[in-house]
C-alpha positions as CSV (number, residue, x, y, z in Angstrom):
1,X,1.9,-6.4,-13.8
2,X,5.4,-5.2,-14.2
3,X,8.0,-6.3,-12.3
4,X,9.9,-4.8,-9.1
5,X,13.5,-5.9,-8.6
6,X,14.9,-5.8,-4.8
7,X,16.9,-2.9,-3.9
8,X,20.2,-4.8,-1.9
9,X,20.5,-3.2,1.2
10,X,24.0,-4.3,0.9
11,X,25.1,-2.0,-1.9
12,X,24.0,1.3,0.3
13,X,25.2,3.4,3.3
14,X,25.0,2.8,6.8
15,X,22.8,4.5,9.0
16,X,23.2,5.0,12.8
17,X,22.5,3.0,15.6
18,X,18.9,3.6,17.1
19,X,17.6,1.8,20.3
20,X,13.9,2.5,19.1
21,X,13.5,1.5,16.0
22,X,10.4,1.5,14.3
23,X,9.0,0.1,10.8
24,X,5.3,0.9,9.5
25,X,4.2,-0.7,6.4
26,X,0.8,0.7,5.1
27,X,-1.3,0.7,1.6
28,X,-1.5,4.3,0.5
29,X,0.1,7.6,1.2
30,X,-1.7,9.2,4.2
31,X,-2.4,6.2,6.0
32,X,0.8,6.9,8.1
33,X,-0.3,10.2,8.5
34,X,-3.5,9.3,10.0
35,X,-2.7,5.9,11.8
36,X,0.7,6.6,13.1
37,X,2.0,10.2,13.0
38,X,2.3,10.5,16.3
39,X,3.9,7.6,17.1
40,X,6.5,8.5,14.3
41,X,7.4,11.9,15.8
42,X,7.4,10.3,19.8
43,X,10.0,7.8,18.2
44,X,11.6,10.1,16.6
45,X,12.0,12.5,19.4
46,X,13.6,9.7,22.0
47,X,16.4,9.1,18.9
48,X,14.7,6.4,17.3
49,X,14.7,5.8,13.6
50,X,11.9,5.4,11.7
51,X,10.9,3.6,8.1
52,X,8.0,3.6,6.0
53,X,6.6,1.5,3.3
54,X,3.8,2.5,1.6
55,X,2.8,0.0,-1.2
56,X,0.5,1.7,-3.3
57,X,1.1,5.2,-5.2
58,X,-2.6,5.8,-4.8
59,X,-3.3,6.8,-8.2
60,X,-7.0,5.6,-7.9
61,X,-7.8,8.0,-4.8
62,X,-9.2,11.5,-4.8
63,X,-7.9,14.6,-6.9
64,X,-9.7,17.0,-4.5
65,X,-12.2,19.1,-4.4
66,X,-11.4,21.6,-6.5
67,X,-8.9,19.3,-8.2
68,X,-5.2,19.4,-7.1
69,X,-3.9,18.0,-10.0
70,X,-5.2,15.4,-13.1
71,X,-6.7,12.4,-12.3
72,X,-3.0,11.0,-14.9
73,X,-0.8,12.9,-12.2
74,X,-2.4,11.7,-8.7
75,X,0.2,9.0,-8.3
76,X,2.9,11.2,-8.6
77,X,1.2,14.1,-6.7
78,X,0.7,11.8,-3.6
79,X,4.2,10.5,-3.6
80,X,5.1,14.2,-3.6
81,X,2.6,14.6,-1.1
82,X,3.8,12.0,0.8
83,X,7.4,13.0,1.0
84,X,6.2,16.5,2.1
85,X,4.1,14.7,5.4
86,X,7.1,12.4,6.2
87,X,9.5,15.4,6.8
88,X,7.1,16.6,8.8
89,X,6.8,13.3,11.4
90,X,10.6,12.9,10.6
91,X,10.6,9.7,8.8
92,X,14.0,9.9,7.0
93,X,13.6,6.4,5.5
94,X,10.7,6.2,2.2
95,X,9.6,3.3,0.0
96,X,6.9,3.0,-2.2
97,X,6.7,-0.3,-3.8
98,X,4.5,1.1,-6.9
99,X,2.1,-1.6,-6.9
100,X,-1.3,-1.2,-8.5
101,X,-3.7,1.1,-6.3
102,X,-6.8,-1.3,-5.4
103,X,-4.7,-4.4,-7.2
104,X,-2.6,-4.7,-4.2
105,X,-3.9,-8.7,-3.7
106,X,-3.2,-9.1,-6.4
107,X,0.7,-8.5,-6.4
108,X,2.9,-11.6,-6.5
109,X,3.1,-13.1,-3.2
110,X,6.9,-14.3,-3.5
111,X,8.1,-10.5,-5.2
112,X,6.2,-8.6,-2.3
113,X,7.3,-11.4,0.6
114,X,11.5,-10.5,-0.6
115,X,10.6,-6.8,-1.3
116,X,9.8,-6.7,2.5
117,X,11.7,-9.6,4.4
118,X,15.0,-7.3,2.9
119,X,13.5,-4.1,4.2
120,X,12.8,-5.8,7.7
121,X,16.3,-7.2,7.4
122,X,17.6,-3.8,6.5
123,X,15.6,-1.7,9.3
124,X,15.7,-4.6,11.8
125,X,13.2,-2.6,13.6
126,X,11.7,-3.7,17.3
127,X,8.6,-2.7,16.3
128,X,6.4,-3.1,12.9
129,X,3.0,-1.8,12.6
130,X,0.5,-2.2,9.8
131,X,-3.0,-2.8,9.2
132,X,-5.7,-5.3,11.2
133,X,-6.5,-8.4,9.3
134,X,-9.6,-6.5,8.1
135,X,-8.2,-3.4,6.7
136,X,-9.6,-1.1,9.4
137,X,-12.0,-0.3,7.1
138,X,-12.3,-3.8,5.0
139,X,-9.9,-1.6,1.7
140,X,-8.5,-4.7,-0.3
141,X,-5.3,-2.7,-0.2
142,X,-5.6,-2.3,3.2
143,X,-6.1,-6.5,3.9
144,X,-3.9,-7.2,1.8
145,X,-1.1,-5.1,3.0
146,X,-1.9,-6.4,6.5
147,X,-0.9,-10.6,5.3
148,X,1.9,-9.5,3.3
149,X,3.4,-8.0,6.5
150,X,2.2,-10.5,8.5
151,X,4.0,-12.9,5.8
152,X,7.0,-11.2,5.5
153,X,7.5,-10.9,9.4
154,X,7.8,-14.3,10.1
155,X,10.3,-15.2,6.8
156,X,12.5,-12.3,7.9
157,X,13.0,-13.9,11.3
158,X,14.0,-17.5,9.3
159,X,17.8,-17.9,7.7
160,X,16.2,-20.3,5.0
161,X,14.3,-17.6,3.3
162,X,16.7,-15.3,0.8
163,X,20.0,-15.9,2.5
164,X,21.4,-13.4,0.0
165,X,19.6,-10.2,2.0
166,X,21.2,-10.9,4.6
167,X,21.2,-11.8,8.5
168,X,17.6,-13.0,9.4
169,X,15.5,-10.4,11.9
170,X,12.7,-11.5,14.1
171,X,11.2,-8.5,15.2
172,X,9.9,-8.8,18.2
173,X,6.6,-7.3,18.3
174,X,3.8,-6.7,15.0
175,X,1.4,-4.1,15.8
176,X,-2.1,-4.2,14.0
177,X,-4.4,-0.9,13.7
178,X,-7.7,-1.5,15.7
179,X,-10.5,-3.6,14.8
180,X,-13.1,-0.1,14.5
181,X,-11.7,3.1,13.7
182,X,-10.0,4.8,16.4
183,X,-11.7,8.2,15.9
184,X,-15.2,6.7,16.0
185,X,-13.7,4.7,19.3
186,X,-12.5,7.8,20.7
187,X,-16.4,9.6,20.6
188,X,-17.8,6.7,22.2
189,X,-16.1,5.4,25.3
190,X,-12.4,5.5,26.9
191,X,-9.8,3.7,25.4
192,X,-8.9,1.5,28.1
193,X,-12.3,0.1,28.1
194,X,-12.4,-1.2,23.9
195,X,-11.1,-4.5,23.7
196,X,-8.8,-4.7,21.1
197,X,-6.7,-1.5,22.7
198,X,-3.8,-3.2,23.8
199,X,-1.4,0.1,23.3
200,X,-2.9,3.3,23.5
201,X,0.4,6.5,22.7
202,X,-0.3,10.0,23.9
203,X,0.6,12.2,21.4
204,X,-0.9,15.2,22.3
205,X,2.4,17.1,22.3
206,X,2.8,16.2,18.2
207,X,-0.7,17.2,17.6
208,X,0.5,20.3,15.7
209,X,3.3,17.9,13.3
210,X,0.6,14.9,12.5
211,X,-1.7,18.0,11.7
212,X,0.8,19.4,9.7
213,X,1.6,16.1,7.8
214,X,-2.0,15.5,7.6
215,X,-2.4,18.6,5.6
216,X,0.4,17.6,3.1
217,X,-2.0,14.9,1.6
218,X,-3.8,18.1,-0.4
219,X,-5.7,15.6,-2.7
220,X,-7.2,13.7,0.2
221,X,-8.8,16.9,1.6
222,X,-12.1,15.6,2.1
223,X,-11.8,12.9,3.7
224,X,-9.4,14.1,5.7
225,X,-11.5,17.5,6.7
226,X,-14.3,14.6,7.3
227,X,-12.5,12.3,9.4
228,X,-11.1,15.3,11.9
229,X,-10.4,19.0,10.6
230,X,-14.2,19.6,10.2
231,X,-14.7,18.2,14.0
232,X,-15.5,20.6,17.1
233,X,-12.8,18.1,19.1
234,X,-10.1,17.4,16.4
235,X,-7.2,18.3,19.0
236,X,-8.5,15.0,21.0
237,X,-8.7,13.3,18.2
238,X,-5.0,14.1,16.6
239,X,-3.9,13.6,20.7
240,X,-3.8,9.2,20.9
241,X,-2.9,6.8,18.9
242,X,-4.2,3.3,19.4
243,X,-3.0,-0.2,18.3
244,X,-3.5,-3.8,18.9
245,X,-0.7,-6.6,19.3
246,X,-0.8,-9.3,17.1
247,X,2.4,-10.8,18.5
248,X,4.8,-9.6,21.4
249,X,5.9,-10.2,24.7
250,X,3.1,-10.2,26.8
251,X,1.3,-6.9,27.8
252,X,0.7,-6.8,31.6
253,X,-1.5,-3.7,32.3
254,X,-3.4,-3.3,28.9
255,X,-3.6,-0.8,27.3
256,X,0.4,-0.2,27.9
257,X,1.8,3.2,26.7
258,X,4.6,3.0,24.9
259,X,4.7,0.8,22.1
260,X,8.7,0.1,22.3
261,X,7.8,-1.3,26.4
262,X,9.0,-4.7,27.3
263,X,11.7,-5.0,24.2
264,X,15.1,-4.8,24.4
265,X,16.9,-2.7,23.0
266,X,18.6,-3.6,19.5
267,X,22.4,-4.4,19.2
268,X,24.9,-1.9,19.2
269,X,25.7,-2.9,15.4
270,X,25.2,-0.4,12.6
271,X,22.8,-1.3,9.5
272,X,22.5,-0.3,6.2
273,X,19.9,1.6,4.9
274,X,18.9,-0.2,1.7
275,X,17.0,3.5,0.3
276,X,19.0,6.1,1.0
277,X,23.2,6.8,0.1
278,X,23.2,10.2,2.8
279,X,20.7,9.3,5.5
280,X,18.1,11.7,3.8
281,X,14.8,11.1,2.8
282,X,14.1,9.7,-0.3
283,X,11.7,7.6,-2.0
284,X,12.9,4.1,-4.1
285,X,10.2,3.4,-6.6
286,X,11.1,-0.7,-7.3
C-alpha cells in the first residue's frame, strides 16, 4: 500500500470562526449524501462549518447502468462526483484519503489514526459523525471507518499523541449512524419509538439540496433510485435524518433534535484549514 503523508494544518489559511461546527468522516463518496445531507445543509444554514472525509475513492463501486464512465476511471469520476454533491449540501472543506476501496481495514492503523487526529485538530468540530460499529450495512469499509474515527477521537483529545499537529481537541460528542437502515426504520414504525434513535434532524426543508447532491453520484444510480428515487414516499424519506450517540453529554428527552443541543459553543479563536488556501472547496488526495 503506498503511503499518505499528513497535510500540516499549520502551513494553510485560516478559516472563520463557526459556533456549529460539524465533522463527518465516511467510507465512500455518497455516503454523506445519503446519511447526512441534511444535517450538512441545516448546519450550514445556522453559519456552521462543515468538513468531510471520505476515505475511499470508491473505485470498486458501480459504473452505472448504462456505464458512466470505465470501470479504470470510477475513482476519479466519483471524486468528481463527489465534489459536485458537496457544493450542493455546502461542505466547503473535502478530503479523500485515497485508501484502497474494500481494503480500508487494512490501511495502517498509526498513518490513518495521525491522518485524522490532525483533521479533528484542524476542524475542532463539536460534533463528528460516522458509521455504527457494524457498518450500517456490515461494508468492511464501512466498520472499519467507524474504529478509525472512533480511534482517532479519543487521541485527538490527548496532548501525548502527535504534539506536532497541534493543540489537542476533544470533541465533545461522536455520532454513530443507526444500528438498521434508516429508510427501512422510517417504513416501519415512528422514529421516536426505535431504540437506538437518540437524535432524530428534520430536514424536510433541504429535501430538494440532499436530492440534488444525491443525484451527483451518477455512477451509483441504482442503488440510489433503489434505496429512494424509485419509492412512492421518497420526500419522507429525504425529510429525517437519524443518528445514535456513542458519546456526549447526556440526552434528556430522546430522540433530541438538533444534533449541536447541549454543547457549547466553540471558542472565539480562528483555525486553520489544513485543505484549503481560499476557503473553497477542494479535495487533498494524501
Amino acid at each position: 500500500m503506498r503511503s499518505h503523508p499528513v497535510v500540516s494544518s499549520h502551513e494553510y489559511a485560516m478559516i472563520p470562526h463557526a459556533e456549529r461546527r460539524l465533522l463527518l468522516v465516511f467510507a465512500h463518496p455518497d455516503d454523506e449524501s445519503v446519511f447526512a445531507a441534511g444535517l450538512a445543509c441545516e448546519t450550514v444554514s445556522r453559519g456552521g462549518r462543515v468538513a468531510l472525509c471520505t476515505a475511499t475513492p470508491g473505485d470498486r463501486g458501480k459504473v452505472g447502468d448504462p456505464p458512466v464512465c470505465s470501470r479504470e476511471r470510477l475513482g476519479a469520476v466519483r471524486q468528481a462526483e463527489l465534489m459536485a454533491a458537496c457544493a450542493e449540501l455546502g461542505i466547503a472543506t473535502v478530503r479523500v484519503l485515497g485508501y484502497p476501496d474494500r481494503g480500508l481495514a487494512c490501511a495502517p492503523a498509526g498513518t490513518i489514526r495521525r491522518q485524522l487526529v490532525e483533521l479533528i485538530r484542524a476542524v475542532r468540530p463539536q460534533v463528528v459523525v460516522t458509521f455504527d460499529p457494524n457498518g450500517s450495512n456490515l461494508h468492511p469499509d464501512h466498520v472499519a471507518i467507524s474504529r478509525f474515527t472512533s480511534d482517532a477521537a479519543a487521541a485527538a483529545g490527548d496532548s501525548r499523541w502527535f504534539p506536532e499537529l497541534g493543540a489537542a481537541h476533544a470533541a465533545p460528542r461522536l455520532l454513530w449512524t443507526l444500528p438498521v437502515r434508516p429508510w427501512e426504520l422510517l417504513r416501519r414504525t415512528e422514529p421516536a419509538l426505535e431504540p437506538g434513535v437518540d437524535i432524530a434532524v428534520d430536514v424536510s426543508a433541504f429535501v430538494a439540496r440532499k436530492e440534488a447532491a444525491l443525484k451527483a453520484h451518477r455512477t451509483q444510480h441504482q442503488s440510489l433510485d433503489r434505496i429512494f428515487f424509485s419509492k412512492p414516499d421518497v420526500t419522507r424519506l429525504l425529510g429525517v435524518e437519524m443518528f445514535r450517540q456513542a458519546f456526549g453529554p447526556p440526552i434528556v428527552a430522546r430522540p433530541a433534535a438538533d444534533v449541536f443541543a447541549g454543547l457549547a459553543p466553540t471558542s472565539g479563536r480562528r483555525f486553520q484549514d489544513p485543505f484549503s488556501r481560499t476557503g473553497s472547496a477542494a479535495v487533498r488526495r494524501s
